[in-house]
Backbone bond lengths (Angstrom), bond angles and torsions (degrees), N, CA, C in turn:
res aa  C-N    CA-C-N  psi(-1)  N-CA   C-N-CA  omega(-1)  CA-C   N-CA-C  phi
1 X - - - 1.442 - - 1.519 110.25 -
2 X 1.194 111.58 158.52 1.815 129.28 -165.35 1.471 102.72 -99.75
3 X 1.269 139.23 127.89 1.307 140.75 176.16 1.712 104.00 -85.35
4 X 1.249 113.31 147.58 1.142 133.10 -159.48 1.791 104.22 -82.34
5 X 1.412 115.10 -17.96 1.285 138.58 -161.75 1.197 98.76 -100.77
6 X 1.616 125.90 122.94 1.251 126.65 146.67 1.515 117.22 -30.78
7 X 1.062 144.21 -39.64 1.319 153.56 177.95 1.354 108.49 -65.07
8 X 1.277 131.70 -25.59 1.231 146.33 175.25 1.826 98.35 90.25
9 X 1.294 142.70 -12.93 1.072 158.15 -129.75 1.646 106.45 -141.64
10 X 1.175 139.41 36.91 1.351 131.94 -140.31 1.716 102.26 150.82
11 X 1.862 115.88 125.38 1.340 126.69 162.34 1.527 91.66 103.34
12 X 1.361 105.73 -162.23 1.324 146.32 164.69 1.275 132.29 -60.74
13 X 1.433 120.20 142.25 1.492 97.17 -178.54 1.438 123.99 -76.79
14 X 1.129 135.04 50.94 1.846 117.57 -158.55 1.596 122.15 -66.11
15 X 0.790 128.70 145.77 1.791 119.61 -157.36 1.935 79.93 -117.19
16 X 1.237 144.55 -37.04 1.146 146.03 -174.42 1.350 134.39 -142.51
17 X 1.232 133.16 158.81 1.577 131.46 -158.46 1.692 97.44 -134.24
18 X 1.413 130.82 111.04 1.465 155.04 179.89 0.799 116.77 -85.36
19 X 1.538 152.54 56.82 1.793 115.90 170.31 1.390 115.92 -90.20
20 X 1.776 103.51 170.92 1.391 102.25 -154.29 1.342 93.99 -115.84
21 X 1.131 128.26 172.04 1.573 132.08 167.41 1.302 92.38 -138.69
22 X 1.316 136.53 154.07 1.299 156.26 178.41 1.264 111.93 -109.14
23 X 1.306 107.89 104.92 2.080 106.32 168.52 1.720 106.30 -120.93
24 X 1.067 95.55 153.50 1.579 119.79 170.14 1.284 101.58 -40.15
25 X 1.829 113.56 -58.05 1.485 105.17 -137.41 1.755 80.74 -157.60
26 X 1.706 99.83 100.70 1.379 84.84 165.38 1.074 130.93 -88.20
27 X 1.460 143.69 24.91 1.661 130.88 171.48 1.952 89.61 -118.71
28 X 1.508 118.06 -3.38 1.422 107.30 166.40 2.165 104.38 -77.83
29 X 1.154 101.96 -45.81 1.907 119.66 158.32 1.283 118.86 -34.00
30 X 1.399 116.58 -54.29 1.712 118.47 -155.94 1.482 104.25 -63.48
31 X 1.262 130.12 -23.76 1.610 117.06 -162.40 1.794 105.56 -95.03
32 X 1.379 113.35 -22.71 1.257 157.58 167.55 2.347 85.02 -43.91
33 X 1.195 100.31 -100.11 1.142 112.32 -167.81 1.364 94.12 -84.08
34 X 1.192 149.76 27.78 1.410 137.48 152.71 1.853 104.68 -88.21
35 X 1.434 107.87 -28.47 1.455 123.16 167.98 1.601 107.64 -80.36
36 X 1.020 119.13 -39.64 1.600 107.79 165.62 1.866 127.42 -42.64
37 X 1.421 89.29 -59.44 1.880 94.62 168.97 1.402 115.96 -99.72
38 X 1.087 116.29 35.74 1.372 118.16 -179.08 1.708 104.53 33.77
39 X 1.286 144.65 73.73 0.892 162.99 78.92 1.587 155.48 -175.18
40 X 0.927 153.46 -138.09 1.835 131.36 -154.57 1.902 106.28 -75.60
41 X 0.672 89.60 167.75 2.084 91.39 179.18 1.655 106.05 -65.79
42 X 1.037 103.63 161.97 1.909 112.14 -169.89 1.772 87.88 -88.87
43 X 1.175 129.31 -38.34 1.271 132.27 -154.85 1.220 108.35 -151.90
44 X 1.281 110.77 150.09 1.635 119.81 164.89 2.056 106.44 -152.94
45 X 1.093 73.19 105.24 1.971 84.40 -160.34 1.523 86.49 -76.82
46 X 0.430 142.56 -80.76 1.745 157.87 -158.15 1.992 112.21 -107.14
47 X 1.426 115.76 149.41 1.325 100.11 173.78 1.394 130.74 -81.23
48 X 1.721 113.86 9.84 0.828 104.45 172.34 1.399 125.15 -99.46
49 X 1.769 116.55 10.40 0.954 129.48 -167.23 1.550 113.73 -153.91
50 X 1.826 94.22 130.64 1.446 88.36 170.54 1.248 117.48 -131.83
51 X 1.361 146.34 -174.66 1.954 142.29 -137.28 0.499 116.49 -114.65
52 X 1.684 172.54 -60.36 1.720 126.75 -51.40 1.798 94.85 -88.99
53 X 1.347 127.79 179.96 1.246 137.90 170.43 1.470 102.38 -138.22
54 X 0.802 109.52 99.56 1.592 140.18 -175.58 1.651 124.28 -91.98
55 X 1.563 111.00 5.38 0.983 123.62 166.05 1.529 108.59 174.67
56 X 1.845 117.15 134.06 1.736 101.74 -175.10 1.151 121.23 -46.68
57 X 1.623 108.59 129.68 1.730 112.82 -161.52 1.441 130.38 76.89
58 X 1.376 126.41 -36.68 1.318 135.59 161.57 1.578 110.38 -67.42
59 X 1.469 118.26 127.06 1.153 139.72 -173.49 1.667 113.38 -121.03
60 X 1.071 117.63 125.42 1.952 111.25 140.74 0.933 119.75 -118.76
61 X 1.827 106.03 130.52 1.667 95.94 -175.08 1.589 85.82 -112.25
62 X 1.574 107.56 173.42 1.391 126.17 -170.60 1.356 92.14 -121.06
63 X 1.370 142.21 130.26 1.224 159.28 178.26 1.449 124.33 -124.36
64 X 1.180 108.75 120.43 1.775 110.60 -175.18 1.984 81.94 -81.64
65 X 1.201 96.17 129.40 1.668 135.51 154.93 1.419 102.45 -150.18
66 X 1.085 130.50 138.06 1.818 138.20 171.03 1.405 95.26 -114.21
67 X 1.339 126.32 -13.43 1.396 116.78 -174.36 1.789 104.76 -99.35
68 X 1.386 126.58 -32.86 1.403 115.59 146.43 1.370 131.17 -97.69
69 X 0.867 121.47 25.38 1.986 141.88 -158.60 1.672 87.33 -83.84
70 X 1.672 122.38 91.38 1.718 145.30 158.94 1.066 111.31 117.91
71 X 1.674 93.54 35.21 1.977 80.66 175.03 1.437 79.74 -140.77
72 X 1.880 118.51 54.43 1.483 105.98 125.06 1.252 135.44 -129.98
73 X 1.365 118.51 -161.86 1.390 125.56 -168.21 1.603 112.07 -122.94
74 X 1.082 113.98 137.67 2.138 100.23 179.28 1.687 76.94 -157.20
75 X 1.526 109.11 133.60 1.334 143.29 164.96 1.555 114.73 -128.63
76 X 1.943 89.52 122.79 1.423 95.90 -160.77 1.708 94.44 -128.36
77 X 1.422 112.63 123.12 1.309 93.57 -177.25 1.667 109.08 -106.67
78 X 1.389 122.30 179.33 1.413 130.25 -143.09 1.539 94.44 -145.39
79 X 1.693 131.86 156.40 0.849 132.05 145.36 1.903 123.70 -71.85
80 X 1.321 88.12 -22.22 2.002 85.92 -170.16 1.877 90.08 -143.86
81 X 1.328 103.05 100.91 1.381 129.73 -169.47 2.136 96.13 -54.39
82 X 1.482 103.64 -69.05 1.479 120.74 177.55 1.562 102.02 -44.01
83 X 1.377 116.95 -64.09 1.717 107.39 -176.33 1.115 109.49 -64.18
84 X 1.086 148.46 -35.37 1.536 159.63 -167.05 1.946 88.66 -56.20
85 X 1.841 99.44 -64.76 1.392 79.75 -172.83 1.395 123.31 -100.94
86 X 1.328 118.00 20.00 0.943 100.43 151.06 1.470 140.12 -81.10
87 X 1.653 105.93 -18.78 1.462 101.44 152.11 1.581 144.44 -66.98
88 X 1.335 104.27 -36.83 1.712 116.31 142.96 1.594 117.90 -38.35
89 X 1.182 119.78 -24.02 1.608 120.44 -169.23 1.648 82.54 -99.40
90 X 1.286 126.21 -42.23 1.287 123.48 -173.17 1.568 122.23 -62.83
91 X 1.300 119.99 -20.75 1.312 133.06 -157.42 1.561 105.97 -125.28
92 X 1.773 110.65 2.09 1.436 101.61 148.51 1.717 94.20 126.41
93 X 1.476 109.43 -29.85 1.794 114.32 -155.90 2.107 91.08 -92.77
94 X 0.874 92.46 153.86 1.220 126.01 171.41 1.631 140.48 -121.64
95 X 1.790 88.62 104.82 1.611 102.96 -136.41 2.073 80.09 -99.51
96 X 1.229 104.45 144.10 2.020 109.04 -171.12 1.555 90.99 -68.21
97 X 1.354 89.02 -178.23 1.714 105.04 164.79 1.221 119.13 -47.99
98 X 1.190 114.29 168.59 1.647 121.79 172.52 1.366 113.51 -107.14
99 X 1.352 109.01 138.33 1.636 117.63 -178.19 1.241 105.37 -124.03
100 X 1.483 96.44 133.28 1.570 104.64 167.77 1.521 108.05 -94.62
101 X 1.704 92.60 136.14 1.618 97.40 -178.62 1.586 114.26 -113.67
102 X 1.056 86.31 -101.55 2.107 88.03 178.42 1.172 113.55 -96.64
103 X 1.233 127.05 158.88 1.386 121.00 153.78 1.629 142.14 32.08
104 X 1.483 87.68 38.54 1.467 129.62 173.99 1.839 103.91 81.16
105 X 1.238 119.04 16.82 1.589 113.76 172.82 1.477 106.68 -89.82
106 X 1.197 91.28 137.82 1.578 95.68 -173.03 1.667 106.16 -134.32
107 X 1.534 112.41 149.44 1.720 119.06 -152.74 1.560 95.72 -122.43
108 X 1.257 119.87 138.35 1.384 146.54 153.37 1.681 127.12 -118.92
109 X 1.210 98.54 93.12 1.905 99.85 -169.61 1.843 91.46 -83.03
110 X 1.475 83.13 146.56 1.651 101.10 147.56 1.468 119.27 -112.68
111 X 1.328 138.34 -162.12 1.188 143.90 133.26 1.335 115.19 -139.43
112 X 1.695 124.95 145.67 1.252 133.71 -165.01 2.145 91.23 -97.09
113 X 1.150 100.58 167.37 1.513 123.34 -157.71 1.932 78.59 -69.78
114 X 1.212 135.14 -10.34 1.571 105.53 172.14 1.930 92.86 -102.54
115 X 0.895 135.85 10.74 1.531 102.89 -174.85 1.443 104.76 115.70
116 X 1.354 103.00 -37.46 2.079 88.90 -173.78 1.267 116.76 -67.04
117 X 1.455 120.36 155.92 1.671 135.33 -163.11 1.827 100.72 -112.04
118 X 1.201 113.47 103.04 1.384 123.89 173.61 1.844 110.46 -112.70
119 X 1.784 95.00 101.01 1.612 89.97 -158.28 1.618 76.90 -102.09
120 X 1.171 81.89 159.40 1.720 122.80 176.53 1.747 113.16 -92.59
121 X 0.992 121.27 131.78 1.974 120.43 -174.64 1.675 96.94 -134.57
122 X 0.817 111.14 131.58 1.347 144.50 141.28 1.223 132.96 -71.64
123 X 1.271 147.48 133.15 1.746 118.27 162.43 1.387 109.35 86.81
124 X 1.721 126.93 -15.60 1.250 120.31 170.75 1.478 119.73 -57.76
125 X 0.733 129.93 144.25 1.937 155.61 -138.22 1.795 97.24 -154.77
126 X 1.208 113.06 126.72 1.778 126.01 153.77 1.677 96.38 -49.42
127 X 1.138 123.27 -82.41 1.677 141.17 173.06 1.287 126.11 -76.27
128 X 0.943 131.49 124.91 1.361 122.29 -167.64 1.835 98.06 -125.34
């Protein structure tokens, strides 16, 4: 089991980390974010929901809600911010300008066809 504590030593046990994004319509979504990770969902437990796992233990699931479907947020960070989008530019999605923020991290938002903001980081650091 996974300790809940950065320290590994400290919290809860959590074995995995979920976030959700809210869409209208998930099989209108899936091709949407099947082009995001370059390819099909890891899972689809239910039809109202489908997976990807985007890092061991790290999850996004896509969830039909139409009543919160673009009011989320998913931050995904990258070793090479520019290649990152230029493959996103390659695969159809259209990632905004790039902003430089602090301490050399720099942000590229997208948004998926309901409204949600899946920014892109560069330059992310544990410590800064």
């Amino acid at each position: 089991m996974s300790s809940g504590g950065a320290d590994g030593q400290h919290g809860m046990a959590f074995t995995n980390v979920l976030a959700v994004l809210p869409v209208a319509d998930v099989e209108a979504s899936r091709p949407w974010f099947t082009a995001l990770f370059g390819r099909p969902e890891d899972n689809n437990p239910m039809p109202s929901l489908i997976e990807w796992q985007v890092l061991p233990g790290a999850w996004l699931q896509v969830f039909g809600n139409a009543d919160r479907a673009g009011s989320g947020l998913f931050n995904l960070a990258v070793d090479d911010l520019d290649a990152t989008l230029a493959e996103l530019r390659a695969r159809g999605l259209e990632p905004g300008e790039v902003v430089e923020a602090n301490k050399g991290v720099r942000l590229s938002a997208l948004t998926d066809p309901d409204g949600n903001t899946i920014t892109v980081i560069g330059g992310f650091r544990v410590q800064y």
